[in-house]
N, C-alpha and C positions, 0 to 999 in steps of 0.2 A: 479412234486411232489406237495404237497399239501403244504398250507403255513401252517409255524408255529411258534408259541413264547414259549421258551422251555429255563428249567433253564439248565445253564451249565455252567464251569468255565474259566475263563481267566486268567491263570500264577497263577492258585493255587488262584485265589480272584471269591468271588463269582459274576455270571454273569449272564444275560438273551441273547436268541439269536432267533434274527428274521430272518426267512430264506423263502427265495422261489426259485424256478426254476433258479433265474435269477439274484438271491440277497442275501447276507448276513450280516447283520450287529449287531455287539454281542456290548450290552453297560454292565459295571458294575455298580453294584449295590449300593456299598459303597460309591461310591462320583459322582455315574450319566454320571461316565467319557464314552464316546465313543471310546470303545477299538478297533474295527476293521471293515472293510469295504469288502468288495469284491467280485467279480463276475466271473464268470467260465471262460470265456474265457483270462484271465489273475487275475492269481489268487496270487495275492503281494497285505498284507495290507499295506495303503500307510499312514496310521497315526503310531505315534512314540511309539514302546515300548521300553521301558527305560531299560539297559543294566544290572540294578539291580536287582535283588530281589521285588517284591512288598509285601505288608502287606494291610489287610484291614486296614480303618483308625482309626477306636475305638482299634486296637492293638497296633496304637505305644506309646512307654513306653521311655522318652528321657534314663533313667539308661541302657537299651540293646539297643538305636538305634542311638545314636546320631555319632554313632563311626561308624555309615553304613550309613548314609544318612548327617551328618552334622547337627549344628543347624541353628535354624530361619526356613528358607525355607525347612529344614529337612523333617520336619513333612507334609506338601504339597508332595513332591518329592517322600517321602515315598509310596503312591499310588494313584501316578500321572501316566496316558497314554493317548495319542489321544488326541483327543478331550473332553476340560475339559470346564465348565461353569465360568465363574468369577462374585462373587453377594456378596455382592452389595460392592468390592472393587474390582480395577485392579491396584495392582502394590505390591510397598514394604511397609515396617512398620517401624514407628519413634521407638527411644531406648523403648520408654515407653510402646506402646504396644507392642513389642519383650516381655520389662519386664510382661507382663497382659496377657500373652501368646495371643495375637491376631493370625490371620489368613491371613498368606498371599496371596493373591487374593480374599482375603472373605472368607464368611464363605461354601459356594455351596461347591467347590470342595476338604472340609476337612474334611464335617461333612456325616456320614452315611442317605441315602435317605430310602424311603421308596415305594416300589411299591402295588398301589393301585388298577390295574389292567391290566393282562395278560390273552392275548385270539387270536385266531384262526379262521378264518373261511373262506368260499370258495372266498371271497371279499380284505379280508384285513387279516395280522397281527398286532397287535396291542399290546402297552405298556405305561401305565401312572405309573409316578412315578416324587416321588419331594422329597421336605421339607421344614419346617419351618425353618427362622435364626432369631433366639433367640436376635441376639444382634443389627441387622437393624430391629428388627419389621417388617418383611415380610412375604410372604406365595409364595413360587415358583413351579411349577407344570409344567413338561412337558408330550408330548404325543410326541410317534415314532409311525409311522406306514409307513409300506410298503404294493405292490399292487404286485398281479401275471404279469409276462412276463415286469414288469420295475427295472433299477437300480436308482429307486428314493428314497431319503429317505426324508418322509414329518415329520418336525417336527414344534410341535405348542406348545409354552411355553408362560405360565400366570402366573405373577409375580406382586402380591398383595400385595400394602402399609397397611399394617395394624393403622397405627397409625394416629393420626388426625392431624398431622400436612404432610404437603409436604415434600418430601423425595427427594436427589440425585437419581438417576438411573446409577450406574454404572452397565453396563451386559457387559461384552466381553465374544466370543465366543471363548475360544484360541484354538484352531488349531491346533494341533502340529505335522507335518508331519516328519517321519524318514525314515532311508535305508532300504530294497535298494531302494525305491521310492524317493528319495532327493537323488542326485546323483549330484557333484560339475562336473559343466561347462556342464551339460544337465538338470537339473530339470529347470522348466521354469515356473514362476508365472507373469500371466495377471491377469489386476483389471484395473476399467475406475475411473482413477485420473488424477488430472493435476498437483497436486502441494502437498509436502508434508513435512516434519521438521526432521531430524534427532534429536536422543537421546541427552536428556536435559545434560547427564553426556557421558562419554567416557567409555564404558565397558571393559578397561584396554588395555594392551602396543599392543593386535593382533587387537584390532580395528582401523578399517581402515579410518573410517567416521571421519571428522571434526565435532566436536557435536553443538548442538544446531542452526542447520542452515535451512532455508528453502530452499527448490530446485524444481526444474521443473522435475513430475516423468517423466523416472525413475531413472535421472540421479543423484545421490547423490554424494555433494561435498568429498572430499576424504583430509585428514590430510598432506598426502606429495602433495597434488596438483593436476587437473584433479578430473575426477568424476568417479564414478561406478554403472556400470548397476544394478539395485537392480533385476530387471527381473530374473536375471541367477544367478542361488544358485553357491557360489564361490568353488574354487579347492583348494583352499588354505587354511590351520589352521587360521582359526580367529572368534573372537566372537563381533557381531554389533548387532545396532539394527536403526530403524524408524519409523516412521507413514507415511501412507496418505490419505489423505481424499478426501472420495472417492464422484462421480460425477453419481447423477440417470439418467437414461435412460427415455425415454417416459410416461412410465409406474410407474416411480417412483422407480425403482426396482436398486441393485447394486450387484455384482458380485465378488468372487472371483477363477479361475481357476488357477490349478497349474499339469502342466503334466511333464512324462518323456517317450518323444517319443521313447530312447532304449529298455522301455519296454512296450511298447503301450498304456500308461495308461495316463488317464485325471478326477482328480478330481474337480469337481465345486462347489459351495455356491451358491446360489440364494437367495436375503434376501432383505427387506425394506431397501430403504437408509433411511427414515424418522425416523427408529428405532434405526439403526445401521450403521452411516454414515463415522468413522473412520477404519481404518486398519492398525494395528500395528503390525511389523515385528521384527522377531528375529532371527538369523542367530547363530549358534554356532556347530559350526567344528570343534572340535577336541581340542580347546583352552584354555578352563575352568578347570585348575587343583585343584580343588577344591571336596571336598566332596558335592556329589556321580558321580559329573560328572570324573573327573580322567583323563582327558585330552582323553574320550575315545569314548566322545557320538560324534555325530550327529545328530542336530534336525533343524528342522523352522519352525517357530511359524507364523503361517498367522492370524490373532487372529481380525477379525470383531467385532464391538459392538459402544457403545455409550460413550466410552470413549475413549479420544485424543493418550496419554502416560501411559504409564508403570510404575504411580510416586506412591508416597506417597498419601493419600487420603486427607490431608489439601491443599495439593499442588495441586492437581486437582481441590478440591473444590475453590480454592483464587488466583488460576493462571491468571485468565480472558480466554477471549477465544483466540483460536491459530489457524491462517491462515483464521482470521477470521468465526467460525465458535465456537458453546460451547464446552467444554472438555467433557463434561458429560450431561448426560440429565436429567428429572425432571418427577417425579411418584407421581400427587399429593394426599391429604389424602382420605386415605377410597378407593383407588381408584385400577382396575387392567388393566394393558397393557398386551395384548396379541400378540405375535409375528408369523406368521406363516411362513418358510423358508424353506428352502430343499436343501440334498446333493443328488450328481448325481456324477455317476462311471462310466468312457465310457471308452471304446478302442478308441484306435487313431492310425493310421500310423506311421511307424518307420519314416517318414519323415514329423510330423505334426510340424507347426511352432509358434502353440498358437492359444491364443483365442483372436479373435475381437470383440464380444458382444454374449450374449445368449438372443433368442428369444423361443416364447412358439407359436408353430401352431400347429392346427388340431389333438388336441389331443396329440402332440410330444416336446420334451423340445429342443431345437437344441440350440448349441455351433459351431458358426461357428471361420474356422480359420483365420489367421492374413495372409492377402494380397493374398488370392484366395476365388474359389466361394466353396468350399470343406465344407462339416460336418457332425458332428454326431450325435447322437440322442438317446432317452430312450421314449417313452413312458409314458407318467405323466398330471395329475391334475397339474391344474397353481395356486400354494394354497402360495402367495406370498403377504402378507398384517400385516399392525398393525393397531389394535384401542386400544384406552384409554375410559374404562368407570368406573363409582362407581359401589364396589364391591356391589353382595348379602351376604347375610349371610351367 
C-alpha cells in the first residue's frame, strides 16, 4: 500500500494516522499524545488506553467533569493516552498552583497543539505539529515520520527557550504502556542502568517499595524486606514507583525495551542519554481507588527524559542532584535543543528473554536478546542525536 497521513479519530478525539505496509501509528491531536502503535503481524496496541471516556482538552468544564475524572490531576487524565510529552514540568503541583489552576506535567500534554504540516509521498509520511506554553516561555515542535517496509517510528522534537534568561529543561517522554500488552509476571522491561532510587514518598498501603532508597537495578529494596525485580511488571494489585538512571552505550545512545513474549511483541525507545538520561517508572495494577482510576486500570509508565522524579517542580529544581547525576537539565536563553529518537515494533518469539543492547547495522535497527546470539530487526535510518544551538527567528 502506499504510505499515508490521513485525519481520523481516536475514541471519538480527534487524530492524525500514519500508515504503511508495515506500520501504524495514530497520534492525537489535542495534546500531541501517542495513541497507538502497531504492525500486521501482531496487531495489539501496546500503549495505554484509559478505561474512561476521553474528551478533547479545551472541553473539559470542572462543573460536568470533576465527578468523572476527579480534581487536580482530573483535567490531565481527562485526555490522557499512550504516550504523552511532559514540558517543561514532570510531576505534581504545590496547594497553590492546584489554586492558579496549574498543569500537571506541564503545560504540553493539557493544552491543544497545532498541526503545521501533513503529507505523503512515495519516500515518507510525515507530520509536524506542536505548541507554544504560555507560562514557561517556550516554543515545542515535533515531527513523526515513518518510512516504507520499517516498523520505525523517527521522531525529532525542538523545544525553544524563548526568553533571555536560561531556563530548566524538564522533558519526560512518559510512556504509558496497558493491556493486553503489560501483562503481570510476563511483561518484561530491559533498560542499561546500574543503579537507581525508589519514590521520594510511598504511593499508599499496596506499595511495596521501601521509599526513598537507592539500589543496584533491578533489584529494588522492598518495605517487608528483600528486594523486587523491577524487570517483571508484578501479578499482584499494587501501585509503586522508581527512577533509574540510565548508562550510554558507545555511541552515546540509551535504551528502553519492554516486551510480552505470550504475545510476540517488543517495543523499544532509542534516544540520547546526553538528552534524556533518567527513567522513571510507574507501576499501578488495579490499586488506585480513586477517581477515574476505580481500582480498575492497569498501566506502566516507562517515562524517559531529563528529569530524575516524579516531584513537585521547586523540589526538582532545589533538590541537588541524585545518584549523583542532575534532576533536570538546562535550555539556555534564546536557545533550541533538538532531540532526534525513535520507536520500533518488532515481533519476537513466544520464548524471547529480553533485550541485552540495541545496535544499528547496515541499514538495520537490531535488538538483540538477553544470554543468546538470537535477534530481530526493522529496517531503519540511525537518526539518534541532540544538539543545543541559538534560535533563528
Amino acid at each position: 500500500m502506499s504510505l499515508e497521513c490521513s485525519d481520523t479519530t481516536f475514541r471519538d478525539r480527534r487524530a492524525i494516522c500514519l500508515q504503511s505496509d508495515s506500520f501504524q501509528v495514530v497520534t492525537m491531536t489535542g495534546c500531541g499524545h501517542l495513541a497507538s502503535l502497531r504492525i500486521p503481524d501482531v496487531d495489539v496496541n501496546p500503549l495505554w488506553e484509559p478505561p474512561w471516556p476521553l474528551i478533547e482538552p479545551g472541553d473539559f468544564d470542572p462543573d460536568k467533569h470533576l465527578d468523572v475524572y476527579g480534581p487536580g490531576e482530573g483535567r490531565l487524565l481527562a485526555s490522557l493516552a499512550g504516550h504523552n510529552l511532559c514540558l517543561n514540568h514532570f510531576g505534581d503541583l504545590t496547594e497553590t498552583e492546584e489554586a492558579a489552576h496549574g498543569y500537571y506535567h506541564g503545560e504540553a500534554p493539557n493544552l491543544p497543539w497545532t498541526v503545521f504540516e501533513q503529507k505523503a509521498d512515495a519516500d515518507e509520511a510525515k507530520l509536524d505539529y506542536g505548541l507554544d506554553l504560555p507560562d514557561a516561555q517556550m516554543r515545542f515542535r515535533r515531527t513523526l515520520r515513518i518510512r516504507p517496509g520499517e516498523s520505525t517510528l523517527y521522531l525529532s522534537e525542538r523545544t525553544t527557550n524563548l526568553k533571555r534568561t536560561d531556563a530548566p529543561f524538564c522533558c519526560q517522554q512518559h510512556v504509558t504502556l496497558g493491556p493486553p500488552f503489560v501483562e503481570g509476571g510476563v511483561s518484561q522491561l530491559d533498560l542499561p542502568a546500574r543503579k537507581g532510587q525508589t519514590s521520594s514518598a510511598s504511593l499508599g498501603s499496596t506499595d511495596p517499595l521501601a521509599p526513598d532508597q537507592p539500589y543496584a537495578w533491578p533489584d529494588a529494596p522492598q518495605r517487608a524486606g528483600g528486594t523486587r525485580d523491577l524487570r517483571v511488571y508484578p501479578e499482584e494489585f499494587c501501585a509503586f514507583g522508581a527512577t533509574a538512571l540510565l548508562e550510554p552505550d558507545e555511541e552515546g545512545c540509551a535504551f528502553t525495551a519492554v516486551s510480552n513474549p505470550r504475545l510476540g511483541l517488543l517495543l523499544v525507545y532509542v534516544f540520547p542519554r546526553e538528552a534524556f538520561p533518567w527513567t522513571s517508572l510507574w507501576f499501578e495494577h488495579k490499586a488506585s481507588d480513586f477517581l477515574p482510576y476505580n481500582g480498575k486500570t492497569t498501566t506502566w509508565g516507562v517515562e524517559f527524559g531529563s528529569v530524575a522524579q516524579p516531584v513537585k517542580l521547586m523540589e526538582t529544581l532545589t533538590a541537588g542532584p541524585l545518584l549523583g547525576a542532575p534532576r533536570f537539565g538546562t535550555l539556555p536563553a534564546l536557545h533550541t535543543i533538538e532531540v532526534n529518537y525513535q520507536a520500533l515494533l518488532l515481533k519476537v518469539p513466544s520464548d524471547w528473554q529480553g533485550v541485552e543492547h540495541i545496535e544499528h547495522r547496515d541499514g538495520e535497527t537490531i535488538a538483540w536478546e538477553t544470554g543468546s546470539n538470537r535477534s530481530v530487526t526493522t529496517p531503519s535510518n540511525w537518526r539518534i542525536s541532540t544538539t543545543t544551538a541559538p534560535s533563528t527567528p
